[in-house]
TORNULO-602285 format. One record per residue (C-alpha): z negated, y, x; residue number from 1. Coordinates in pm, 1 decimal. Each point is the difference from the previous one (the first is absolute). Example, Ala and Ser with C-alpha at 12.3 -4.5 7.8 and 13.67 -1.06 7.14 Angstrom:
REM residues 2
@c3 = -780.0 c2 = -450.0 c1 = 1230.0 num = 1 $
@c3 = 66.0 c2 = 344.0 c1 = 137.0 num = 2 $
REM end
This chain:
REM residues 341
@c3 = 1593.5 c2 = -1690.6 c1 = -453.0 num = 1 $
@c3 = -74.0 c2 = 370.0 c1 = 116.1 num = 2 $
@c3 = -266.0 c2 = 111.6 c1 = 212.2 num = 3 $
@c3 = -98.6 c2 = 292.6 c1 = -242.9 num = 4 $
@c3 = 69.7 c2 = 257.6 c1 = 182.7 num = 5 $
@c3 = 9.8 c2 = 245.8 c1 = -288.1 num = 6 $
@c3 = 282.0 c2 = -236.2 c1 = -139.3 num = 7 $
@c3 = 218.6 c2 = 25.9 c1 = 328.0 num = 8 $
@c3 = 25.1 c2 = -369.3 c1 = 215.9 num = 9 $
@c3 = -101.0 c2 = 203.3 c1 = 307.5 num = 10 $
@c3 = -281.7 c2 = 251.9 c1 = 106.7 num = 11 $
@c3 = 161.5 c2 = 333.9 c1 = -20.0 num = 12 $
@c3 = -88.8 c2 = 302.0 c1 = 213.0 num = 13 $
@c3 = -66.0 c2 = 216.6 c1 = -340.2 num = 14 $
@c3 = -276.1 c2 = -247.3 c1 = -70.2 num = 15 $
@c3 = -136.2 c2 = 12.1 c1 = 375.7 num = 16 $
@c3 = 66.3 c2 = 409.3 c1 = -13.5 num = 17 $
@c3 = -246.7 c2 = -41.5 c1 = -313.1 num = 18 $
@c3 = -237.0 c2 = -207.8 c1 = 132.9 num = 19 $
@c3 = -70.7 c2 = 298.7 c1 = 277.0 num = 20 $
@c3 = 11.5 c2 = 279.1 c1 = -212.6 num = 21 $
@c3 = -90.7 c2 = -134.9 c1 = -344.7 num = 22 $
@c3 = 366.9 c2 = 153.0 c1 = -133.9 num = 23 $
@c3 = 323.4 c2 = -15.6 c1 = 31.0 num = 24 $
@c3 = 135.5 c2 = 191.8 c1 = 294.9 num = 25 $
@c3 = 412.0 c2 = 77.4 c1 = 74.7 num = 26 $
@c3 = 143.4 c2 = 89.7 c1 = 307.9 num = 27 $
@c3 = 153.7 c2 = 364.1 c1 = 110.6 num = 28 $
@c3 = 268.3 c2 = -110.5 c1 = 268.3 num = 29 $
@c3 = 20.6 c2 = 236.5 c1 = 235.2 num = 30 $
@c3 = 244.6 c2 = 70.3 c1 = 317.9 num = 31 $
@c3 = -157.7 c2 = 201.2 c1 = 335.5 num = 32 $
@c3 = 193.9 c2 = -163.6 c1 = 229.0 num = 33 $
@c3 = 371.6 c2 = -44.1 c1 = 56.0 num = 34 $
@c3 = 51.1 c2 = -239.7 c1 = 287.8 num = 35 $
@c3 = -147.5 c2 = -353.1 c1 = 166.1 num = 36 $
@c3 = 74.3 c2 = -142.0 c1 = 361.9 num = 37 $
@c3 = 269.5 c2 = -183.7 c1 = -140.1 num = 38 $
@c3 = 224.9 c2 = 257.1 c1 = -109.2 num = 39 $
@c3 = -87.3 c2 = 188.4 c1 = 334.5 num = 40 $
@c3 = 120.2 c2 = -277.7 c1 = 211.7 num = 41 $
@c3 = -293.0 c2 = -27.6 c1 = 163.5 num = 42 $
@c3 = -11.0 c2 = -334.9 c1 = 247.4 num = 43 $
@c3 = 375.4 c2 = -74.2 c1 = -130.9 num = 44 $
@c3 = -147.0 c2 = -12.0 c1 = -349.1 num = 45 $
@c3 = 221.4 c2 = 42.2 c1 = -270.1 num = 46 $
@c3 = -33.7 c2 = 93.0 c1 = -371.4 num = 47 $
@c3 = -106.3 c2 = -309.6 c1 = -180.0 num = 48 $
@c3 = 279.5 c2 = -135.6 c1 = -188.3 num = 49 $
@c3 = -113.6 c2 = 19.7 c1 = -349.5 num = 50 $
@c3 = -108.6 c2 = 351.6 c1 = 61.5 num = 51 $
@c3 = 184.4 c2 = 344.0 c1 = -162.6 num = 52 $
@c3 = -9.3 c2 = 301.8 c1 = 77.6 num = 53 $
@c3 = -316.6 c2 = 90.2 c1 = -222.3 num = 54 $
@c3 = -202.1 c2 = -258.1 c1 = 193.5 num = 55 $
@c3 = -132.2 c2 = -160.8 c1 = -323.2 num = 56 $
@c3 = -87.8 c2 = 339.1 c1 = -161.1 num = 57 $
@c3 = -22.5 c2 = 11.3 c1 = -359.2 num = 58 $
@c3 = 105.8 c2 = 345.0 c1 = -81.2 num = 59 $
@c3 = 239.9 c2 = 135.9 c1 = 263.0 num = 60 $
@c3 = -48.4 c2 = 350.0 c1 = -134.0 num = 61 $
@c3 = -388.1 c2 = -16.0 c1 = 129.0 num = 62 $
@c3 = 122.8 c2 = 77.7 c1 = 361.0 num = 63 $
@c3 = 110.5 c2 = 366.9 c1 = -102.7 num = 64 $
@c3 = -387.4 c2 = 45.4 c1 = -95.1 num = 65 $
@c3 = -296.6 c2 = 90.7 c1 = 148.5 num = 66 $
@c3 = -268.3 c2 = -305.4 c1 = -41.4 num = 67 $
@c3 = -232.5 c2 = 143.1 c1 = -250.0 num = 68 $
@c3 = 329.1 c2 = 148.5 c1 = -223.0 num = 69 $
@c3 = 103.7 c2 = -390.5 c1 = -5.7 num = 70 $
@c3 = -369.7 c2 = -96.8 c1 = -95.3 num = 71 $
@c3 = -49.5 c2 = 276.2 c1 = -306.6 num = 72 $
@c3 = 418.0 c2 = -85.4 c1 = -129.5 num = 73 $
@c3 = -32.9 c2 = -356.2 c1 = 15.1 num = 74 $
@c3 = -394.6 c2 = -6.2 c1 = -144.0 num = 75 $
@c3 = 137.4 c2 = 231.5 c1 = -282.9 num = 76 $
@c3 = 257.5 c2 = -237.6 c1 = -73.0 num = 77 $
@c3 = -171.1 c2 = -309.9 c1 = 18.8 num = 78 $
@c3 = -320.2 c2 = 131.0 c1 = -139.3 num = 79 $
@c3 = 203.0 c2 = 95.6 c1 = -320.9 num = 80 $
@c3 = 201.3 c2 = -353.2 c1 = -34.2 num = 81 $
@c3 = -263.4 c2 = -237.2 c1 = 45.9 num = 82 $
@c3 = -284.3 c2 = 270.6 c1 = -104.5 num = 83 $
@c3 = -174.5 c2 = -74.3 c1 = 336.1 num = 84 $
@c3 = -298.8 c2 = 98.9 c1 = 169.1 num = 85 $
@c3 = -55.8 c2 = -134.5 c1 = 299.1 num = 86 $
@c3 = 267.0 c2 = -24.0 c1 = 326.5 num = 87 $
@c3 = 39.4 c2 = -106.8 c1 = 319.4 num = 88 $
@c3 = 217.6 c2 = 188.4 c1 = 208.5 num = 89 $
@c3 = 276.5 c2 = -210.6 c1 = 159.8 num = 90 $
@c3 = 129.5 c2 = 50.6 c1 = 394.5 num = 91 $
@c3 = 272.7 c2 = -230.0 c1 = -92.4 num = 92 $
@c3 = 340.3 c2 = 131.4 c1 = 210.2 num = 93 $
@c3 = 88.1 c2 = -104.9 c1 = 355.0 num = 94 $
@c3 = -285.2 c2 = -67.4 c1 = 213.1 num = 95 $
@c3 = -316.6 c2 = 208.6 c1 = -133.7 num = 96 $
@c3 = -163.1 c2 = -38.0 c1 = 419.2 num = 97 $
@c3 = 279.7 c2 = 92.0 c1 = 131.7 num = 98 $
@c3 = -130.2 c2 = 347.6 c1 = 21.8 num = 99 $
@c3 = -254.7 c2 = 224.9 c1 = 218.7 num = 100 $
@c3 = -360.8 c2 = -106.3 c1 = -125.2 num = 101 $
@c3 = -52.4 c2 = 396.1 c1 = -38.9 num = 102 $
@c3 = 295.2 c2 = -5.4 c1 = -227.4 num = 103 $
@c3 = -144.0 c2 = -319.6 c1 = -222.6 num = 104 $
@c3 = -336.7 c2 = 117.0 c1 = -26.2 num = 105 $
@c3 = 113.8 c2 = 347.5 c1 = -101.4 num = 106 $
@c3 = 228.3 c2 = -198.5 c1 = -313.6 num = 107 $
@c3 = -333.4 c2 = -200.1 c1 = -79.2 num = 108 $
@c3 = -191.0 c2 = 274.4 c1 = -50.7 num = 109 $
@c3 = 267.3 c2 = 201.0 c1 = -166.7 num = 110 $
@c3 = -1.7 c2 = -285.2 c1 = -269.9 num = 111 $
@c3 = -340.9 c2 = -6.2 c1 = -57.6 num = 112 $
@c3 = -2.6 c2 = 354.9 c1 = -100.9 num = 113 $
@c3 = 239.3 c2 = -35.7 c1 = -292.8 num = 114 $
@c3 = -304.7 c2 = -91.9 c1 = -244.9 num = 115 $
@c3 = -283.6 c2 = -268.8 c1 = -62.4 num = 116 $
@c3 = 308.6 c2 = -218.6 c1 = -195.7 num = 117 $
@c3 = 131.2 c2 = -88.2 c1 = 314.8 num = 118 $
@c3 = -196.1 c2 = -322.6 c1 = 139.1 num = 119 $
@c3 = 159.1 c2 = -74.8 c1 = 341.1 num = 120 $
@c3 = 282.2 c2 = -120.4 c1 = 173.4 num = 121 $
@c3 = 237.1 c2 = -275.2 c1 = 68.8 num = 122 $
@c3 = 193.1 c2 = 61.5 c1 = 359.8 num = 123 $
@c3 = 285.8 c2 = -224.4 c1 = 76.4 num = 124 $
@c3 = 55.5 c2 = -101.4 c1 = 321.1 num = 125 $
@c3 = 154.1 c2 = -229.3 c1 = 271.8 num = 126 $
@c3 = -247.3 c2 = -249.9 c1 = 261.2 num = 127 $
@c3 = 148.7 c2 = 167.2 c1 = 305.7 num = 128 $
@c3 = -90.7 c2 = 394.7 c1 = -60.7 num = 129 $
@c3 = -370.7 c2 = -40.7 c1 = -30.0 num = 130 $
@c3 = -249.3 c2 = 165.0 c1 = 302.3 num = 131 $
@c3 = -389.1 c2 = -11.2 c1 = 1.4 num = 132 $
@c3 = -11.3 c2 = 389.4 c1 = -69.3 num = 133 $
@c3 = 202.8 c2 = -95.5 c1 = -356.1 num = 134 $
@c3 = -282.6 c2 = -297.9 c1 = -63.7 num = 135 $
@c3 = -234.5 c2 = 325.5 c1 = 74.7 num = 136 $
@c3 = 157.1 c2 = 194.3 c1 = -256.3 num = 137 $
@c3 = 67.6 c2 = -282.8 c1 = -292.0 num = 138 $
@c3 = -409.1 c2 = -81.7 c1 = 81.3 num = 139 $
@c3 = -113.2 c2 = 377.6 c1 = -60.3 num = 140 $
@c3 = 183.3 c2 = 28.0 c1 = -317.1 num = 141 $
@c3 = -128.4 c2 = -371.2 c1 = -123.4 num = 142 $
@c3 = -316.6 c2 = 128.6 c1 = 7.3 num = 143 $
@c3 = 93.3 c2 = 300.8 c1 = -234.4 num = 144 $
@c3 = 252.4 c2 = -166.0 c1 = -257.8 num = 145 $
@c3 = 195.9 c2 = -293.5 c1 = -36.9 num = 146 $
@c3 = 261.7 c2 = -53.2 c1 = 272.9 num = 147 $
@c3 = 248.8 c2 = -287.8 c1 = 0.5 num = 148 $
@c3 = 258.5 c2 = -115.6 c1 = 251.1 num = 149 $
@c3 = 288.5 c2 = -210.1 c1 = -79.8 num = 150 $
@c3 = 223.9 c2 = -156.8 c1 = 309.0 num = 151 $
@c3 = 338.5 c2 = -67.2 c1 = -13.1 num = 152 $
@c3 = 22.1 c2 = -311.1 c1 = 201.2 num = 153 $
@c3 = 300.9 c2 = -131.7 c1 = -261.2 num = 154 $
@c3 = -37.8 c2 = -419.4 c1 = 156.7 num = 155 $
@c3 = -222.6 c2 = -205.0 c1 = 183.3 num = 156 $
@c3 = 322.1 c2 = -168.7 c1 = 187.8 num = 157 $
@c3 = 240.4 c2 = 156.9 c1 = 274.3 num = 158 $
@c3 = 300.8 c2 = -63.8 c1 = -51.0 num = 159 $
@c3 = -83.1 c2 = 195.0 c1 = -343.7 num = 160 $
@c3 = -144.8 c2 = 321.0 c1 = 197.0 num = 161 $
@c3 = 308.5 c2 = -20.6 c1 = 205.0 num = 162 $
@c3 = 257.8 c2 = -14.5 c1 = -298.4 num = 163 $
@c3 = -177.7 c2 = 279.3 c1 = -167.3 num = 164 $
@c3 = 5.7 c2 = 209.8 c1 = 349.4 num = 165 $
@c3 = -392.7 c2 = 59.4 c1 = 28.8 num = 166 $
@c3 = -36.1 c2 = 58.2 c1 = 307.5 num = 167 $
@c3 = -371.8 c2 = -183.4 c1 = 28.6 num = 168 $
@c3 = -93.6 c2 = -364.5 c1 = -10.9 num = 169 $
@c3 = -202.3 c2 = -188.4 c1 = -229.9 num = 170 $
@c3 = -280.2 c2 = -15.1 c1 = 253.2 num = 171 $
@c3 = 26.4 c2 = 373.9 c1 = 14.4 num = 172 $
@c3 = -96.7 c2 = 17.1 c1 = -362.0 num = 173 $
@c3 = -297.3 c2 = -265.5 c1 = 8.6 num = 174 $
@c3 = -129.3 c2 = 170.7 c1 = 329.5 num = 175 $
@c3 = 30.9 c2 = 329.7 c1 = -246.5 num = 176 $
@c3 = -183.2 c2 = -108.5 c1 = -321.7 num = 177 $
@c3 = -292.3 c2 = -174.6 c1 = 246.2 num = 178 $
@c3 = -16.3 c2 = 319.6 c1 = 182.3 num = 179 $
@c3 = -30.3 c2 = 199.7 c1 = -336.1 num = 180 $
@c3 = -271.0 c2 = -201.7 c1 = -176.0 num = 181 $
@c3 = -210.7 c2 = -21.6 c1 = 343.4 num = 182 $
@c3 = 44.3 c2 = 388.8 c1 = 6.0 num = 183 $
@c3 = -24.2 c2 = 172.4 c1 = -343.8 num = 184 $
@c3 = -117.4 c2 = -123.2 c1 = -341.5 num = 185 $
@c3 = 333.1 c2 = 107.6 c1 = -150.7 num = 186 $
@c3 = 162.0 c2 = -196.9 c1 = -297.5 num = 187 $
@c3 = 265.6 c2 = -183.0 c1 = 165.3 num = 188 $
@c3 = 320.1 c2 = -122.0 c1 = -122.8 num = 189 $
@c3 = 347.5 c2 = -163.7 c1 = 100.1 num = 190 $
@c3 = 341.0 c2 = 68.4 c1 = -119.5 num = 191 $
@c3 = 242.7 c2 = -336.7 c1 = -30.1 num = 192 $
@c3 = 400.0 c2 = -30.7 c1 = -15.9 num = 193 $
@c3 = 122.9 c2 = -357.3 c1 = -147.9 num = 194 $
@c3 = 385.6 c2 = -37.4 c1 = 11.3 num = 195 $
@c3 = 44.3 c2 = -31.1 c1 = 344.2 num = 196 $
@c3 = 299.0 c2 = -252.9 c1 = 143.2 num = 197 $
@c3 = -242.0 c2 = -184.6 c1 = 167.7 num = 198 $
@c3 = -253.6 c2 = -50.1 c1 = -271.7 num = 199 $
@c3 = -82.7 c2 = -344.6 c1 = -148.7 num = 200 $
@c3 = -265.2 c2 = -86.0 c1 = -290.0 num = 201 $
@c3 = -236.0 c2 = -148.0 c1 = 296.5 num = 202 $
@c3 = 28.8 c2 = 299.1 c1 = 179.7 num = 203 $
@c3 = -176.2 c2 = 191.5 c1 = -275.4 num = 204 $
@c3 = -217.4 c2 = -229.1 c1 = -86.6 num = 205 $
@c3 = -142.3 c2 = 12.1 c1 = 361.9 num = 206 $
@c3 = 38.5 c2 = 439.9 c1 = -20.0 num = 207 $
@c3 = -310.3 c2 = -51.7 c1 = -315.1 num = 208 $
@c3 = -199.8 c2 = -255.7 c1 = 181.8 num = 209 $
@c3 = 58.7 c2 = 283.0 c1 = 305.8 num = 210 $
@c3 = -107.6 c2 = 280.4 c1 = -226.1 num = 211 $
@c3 = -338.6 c2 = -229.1 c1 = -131.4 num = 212 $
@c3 = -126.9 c2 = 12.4 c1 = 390.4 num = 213 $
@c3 = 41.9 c2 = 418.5 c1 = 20.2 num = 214 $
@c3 = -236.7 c2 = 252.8 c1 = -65.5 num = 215 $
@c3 = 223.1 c2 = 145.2 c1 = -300.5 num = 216 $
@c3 = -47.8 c2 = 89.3 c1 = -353.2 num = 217 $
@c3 = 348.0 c2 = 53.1 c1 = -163.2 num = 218 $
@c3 = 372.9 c2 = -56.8 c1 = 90.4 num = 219 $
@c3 = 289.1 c2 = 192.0 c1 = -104.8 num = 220 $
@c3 = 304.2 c2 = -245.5 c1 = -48.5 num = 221 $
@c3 = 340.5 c2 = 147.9 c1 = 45.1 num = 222 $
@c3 = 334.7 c2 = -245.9 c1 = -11.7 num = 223 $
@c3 = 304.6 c2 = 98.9 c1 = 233.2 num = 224 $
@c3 = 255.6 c2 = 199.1 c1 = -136.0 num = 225 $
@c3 = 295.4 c2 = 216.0 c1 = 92.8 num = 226 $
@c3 = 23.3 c2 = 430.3 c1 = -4.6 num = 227 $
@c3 = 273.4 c2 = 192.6 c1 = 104.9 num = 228 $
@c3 = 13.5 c2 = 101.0 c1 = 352.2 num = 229 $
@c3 = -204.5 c2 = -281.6 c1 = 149.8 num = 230 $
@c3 = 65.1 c2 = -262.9 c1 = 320.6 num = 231 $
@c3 = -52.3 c2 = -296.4 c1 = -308.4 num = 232 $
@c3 = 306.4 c2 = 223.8 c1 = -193.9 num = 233 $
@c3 = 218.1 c2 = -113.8 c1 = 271.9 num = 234 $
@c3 = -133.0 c2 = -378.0 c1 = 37.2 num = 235 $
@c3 = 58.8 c2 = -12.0 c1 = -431.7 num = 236 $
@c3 = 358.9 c2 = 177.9 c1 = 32.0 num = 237 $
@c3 = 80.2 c2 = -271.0 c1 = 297.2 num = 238 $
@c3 = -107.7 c2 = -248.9 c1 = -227.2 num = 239 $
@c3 = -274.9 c2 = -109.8 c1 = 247.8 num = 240 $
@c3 = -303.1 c2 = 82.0 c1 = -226.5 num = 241 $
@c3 = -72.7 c2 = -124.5 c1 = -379.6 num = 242 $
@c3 = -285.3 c2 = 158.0 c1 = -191.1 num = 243 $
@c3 = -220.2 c2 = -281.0 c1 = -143.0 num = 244 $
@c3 = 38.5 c2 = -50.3 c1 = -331.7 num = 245 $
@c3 = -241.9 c2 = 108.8 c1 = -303.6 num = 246 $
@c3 = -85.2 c2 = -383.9 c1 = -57.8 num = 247 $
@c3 = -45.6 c2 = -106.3 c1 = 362.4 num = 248 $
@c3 = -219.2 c2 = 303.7 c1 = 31.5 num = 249 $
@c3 = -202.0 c2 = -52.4 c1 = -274.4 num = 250 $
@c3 = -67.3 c2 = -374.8 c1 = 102.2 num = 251 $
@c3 = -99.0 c2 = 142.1 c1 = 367.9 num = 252 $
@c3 = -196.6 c2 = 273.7 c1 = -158.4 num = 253 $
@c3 = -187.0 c2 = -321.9 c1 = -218.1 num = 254 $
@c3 = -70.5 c2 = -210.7 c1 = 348.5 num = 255 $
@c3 = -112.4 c2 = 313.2 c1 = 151.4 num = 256 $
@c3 = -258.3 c2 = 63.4 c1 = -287.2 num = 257 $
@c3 = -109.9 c2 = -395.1 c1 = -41.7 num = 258 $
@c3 = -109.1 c2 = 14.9 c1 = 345.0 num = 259 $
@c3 = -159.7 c2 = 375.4 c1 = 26.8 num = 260 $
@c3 = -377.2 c2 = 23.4 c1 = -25.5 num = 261 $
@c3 = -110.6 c2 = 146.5 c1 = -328.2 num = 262 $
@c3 = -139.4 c2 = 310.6 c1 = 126.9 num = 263 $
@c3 = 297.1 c2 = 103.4 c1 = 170.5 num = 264 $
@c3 = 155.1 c2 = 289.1 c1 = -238.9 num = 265 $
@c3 = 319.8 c2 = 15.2 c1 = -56.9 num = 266 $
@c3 = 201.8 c2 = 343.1 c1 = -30.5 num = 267 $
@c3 = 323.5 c2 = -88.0 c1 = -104.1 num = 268 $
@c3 = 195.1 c2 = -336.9 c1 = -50.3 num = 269 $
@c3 = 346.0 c2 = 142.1 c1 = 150.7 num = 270 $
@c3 = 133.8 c2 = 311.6 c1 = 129.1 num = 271 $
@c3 = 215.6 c2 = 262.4 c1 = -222.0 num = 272 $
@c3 = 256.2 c2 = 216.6 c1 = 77.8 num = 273 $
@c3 = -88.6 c2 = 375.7 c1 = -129.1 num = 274 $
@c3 = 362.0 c2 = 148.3 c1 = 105.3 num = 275 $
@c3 = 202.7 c2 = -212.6 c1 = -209.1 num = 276 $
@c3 = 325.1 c2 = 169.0 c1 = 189.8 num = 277 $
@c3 = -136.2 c2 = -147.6 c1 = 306.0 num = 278 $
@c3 = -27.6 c2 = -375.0 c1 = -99.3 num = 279 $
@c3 = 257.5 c2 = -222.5 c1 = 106.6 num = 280 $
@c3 = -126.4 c2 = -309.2 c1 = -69.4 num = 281 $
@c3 = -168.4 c2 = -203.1 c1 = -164.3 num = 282 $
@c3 = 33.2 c2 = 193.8 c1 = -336.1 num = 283 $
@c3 = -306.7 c2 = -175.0 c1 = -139.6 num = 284 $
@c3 = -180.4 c2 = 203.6 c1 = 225.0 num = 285 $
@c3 = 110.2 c2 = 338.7 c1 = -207.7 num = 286 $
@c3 = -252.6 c2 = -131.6 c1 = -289.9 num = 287 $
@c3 = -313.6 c2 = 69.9 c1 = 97.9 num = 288 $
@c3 = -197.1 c2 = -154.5 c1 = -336.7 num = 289 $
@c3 = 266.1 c2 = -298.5 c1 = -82.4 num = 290 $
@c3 = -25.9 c2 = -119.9 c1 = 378.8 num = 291 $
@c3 = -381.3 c2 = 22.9 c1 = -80.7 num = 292 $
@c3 = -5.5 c2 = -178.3 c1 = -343.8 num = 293 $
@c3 = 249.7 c2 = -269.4 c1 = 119.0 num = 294 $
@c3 = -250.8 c2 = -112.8 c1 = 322.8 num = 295 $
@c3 = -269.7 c2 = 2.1 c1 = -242.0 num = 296 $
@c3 = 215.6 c2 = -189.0 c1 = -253.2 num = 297 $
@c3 = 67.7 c2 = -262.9 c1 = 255.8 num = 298 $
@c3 = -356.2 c2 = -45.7 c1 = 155.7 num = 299 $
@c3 = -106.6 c2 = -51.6 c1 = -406.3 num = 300 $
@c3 = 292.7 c2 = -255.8 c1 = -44.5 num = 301 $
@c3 = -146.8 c2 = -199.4 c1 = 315.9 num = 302 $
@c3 = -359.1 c2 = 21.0 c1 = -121.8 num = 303 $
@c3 = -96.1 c2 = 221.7 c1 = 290.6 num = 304 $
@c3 = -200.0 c2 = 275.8 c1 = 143.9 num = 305 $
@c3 = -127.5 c2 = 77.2 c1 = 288.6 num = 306 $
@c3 = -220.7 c2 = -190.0 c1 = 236.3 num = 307 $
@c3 = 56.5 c2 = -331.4 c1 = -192.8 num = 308 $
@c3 = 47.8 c2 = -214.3 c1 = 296.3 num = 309 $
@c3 = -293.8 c2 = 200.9 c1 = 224.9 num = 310 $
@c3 = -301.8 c2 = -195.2 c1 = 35.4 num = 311 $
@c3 = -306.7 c2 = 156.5 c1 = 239.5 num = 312 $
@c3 = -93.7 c2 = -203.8 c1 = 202.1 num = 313 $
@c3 = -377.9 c2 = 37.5 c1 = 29.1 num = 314 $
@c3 = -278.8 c2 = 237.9 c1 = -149.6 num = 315 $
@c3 = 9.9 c2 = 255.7 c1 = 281.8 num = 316 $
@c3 = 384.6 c2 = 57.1 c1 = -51.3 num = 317 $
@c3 = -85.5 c2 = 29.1 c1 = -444.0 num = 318 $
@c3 = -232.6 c2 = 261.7 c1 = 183.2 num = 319 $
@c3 = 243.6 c2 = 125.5 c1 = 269.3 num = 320 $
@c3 = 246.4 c2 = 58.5 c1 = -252.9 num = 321 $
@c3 = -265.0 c2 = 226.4 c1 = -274.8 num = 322 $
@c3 = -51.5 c2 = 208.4 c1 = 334.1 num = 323 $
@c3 = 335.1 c2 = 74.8 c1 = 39.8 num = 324 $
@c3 = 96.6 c2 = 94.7 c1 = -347.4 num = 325 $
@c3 = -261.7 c2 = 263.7 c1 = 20.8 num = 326 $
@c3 = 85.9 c2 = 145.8 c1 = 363.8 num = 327 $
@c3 = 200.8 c2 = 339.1 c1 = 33.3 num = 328 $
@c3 = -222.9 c2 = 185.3 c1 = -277.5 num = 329 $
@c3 = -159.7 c2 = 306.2 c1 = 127.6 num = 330 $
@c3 = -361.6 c2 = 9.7 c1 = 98.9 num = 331 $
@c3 = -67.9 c2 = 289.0 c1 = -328.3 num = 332 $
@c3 = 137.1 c2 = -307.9 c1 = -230.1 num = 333 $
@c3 = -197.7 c2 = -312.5 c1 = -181.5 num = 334 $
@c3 = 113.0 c2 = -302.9 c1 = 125.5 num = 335 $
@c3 = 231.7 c2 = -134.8 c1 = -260.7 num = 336 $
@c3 = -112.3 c2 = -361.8 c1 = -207.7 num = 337 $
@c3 = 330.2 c2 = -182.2 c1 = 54.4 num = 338 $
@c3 = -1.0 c2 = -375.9 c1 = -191.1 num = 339 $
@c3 = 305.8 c2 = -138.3 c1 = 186.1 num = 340 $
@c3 = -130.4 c2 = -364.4 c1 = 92.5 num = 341 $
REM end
């Protein structure tokens, strides 16, 4: 049995994307930014382990151009494959706050001038690189278009923060997404690794029933693998590290999704590897749309989709959770009729 999610055993972002701006809307990743605190050492940090040299760019070409050259080449393109009209503009690379607030606000309002097509922004970030005047500044634009934020906290547990060289705790990034919501009426999102040494079926079981308690609307799911050039290169070649396998990680992916609340949108079921000459392993996570079908192929095989085992517990948390699905629009937007309970 599927939850009928347009077909698909989970609530996708594309349907919660529609639901806000009554069409489909893609993404322009951008990159404005070309370092975090990790990668400058600061506190003893170091890189995170998983990390290349791109910092999880999608087009490594898009540093040699000015922002609103990326926007108009990568709108053109899009716009002309998927004959699209609407886009968000992505501050996906490295750490999008890790930047003077003059500096931000001027790349804000240099992407709102590229046309009436271009709907908002999504700004990747990390839990321990966010300030009161960047609240300020996510707030003001809010109220003008639609602004989402999506934390990289990767884990819930520490021993996974430490293997993946964060450099913040999992208290950091709870204090963060409290802070956020209590601050600004953003959209507000997580990102997720599963793979890690450490990780047991339990343990993400208890990171969905962690996610059902936050103030968040969607979660980006990403499963550990190994690039060229990285700390995790040298714990694979040592044979100290094993990527999870495509089966293991679709049956994490499946008690993940069982015990997610059904408003919570999902972006992706597993990371993929743009720079093919960069992947070491697992190869599995070279194919972007088999990785995809096979997840979906196993969560149909076990009869299951997402929020199957949740249960609210009262009539205030039904309520609760309508509230949430609805937060991060913009004040000039209708609230959206979701029917997810």
């Amino acid at each position: 049995m599927e939850k009928g999610w347009n077909g698909l055993p989970y609530y996708s972002i594309s349907d919660r994307y529609k639901s806000v701006f009554g069409a489909k809307v893609y993404k322009i990743p951008v990159a404005v930014v070309d370092d975090c605190p990790n990668r400058l050492g600061l506190k003893g940090m170091q890189t995170c382990s998983f990390c290349d040299v791109w910092g999880s760019a999608a087009r490594s070409e898009a540093f040699e151009l000015p922002l609103v050259e990326q926007i108009n080449k990568y709108r053109d393109h899009i716009r002309n494959k998927f004959k699209a009209e609407k886009f968000l503009v992505y501050f996906q690379a490295y750490t999008n706050s890790f930047a003077k607030i003059n500096d931000l606000e001027k790349n804000f309002k240099d992407a709102l001038l590229c046309g009436q097509d271009i709907a908002g922004f999504v700004i990747g970030t990390r839990p321990d690189c966010l300030s009161m005047s960047l609240f300020k500044l996510w707030q003001h634009y809010h109220e003008q278009t639609y602004v989402s934020v999506e934390l990289g906290i990767q884990s819930f547990y520490e021993d996974d923060l430490e293997f993946f060289r964060r450099g913040h705790k999992a208290s950091e990034s709870l204090h963060a997404i409290k802070r956020i919501k209590e601050l600004t009426s953003v959209d507000l999102g997580i990102h997720l690794i599963f793979g890690s040494p450490y990780e047991t079926d339990e343990r993400i079981k208890e990171s969905a029933l962690i996610c059902n308690e936050l103030p968040i609307t969607n979660v980006k799911l990403h499963n550990l693998h190994v690039l060229k050039n990285t700390a995790l290169e040298v714990l694979y070649n040592k044979g100290e590290f094993t990527p999870i396998s495509l089966d293991l990680y679709a049956h994490r992916v499946q008690i993940f999704l069982e015990n997610l609340r059904p408003d919570i949108a999902i972006h992706r079921l597993s990371a993929f590897s743009s720079r093919y000459d960069e992947l070491i392993a697992p190869a599995w996570t070279n194919n972007k749309m088999g990785t995809h079908q096979a997840i979906i192929d196993h969560l149909r095989r076990e009869s299951s989709y997402q929020s199957r085992f949740y249960q609210p517990k009262t009539d205030s948390e039904i309520l609760k959770i309508k509230d949430l699905a609805i937060q991060g629009l913009p004040k000039t937007s209708p609230e959206s009729s979701l029917n997810l309970l």
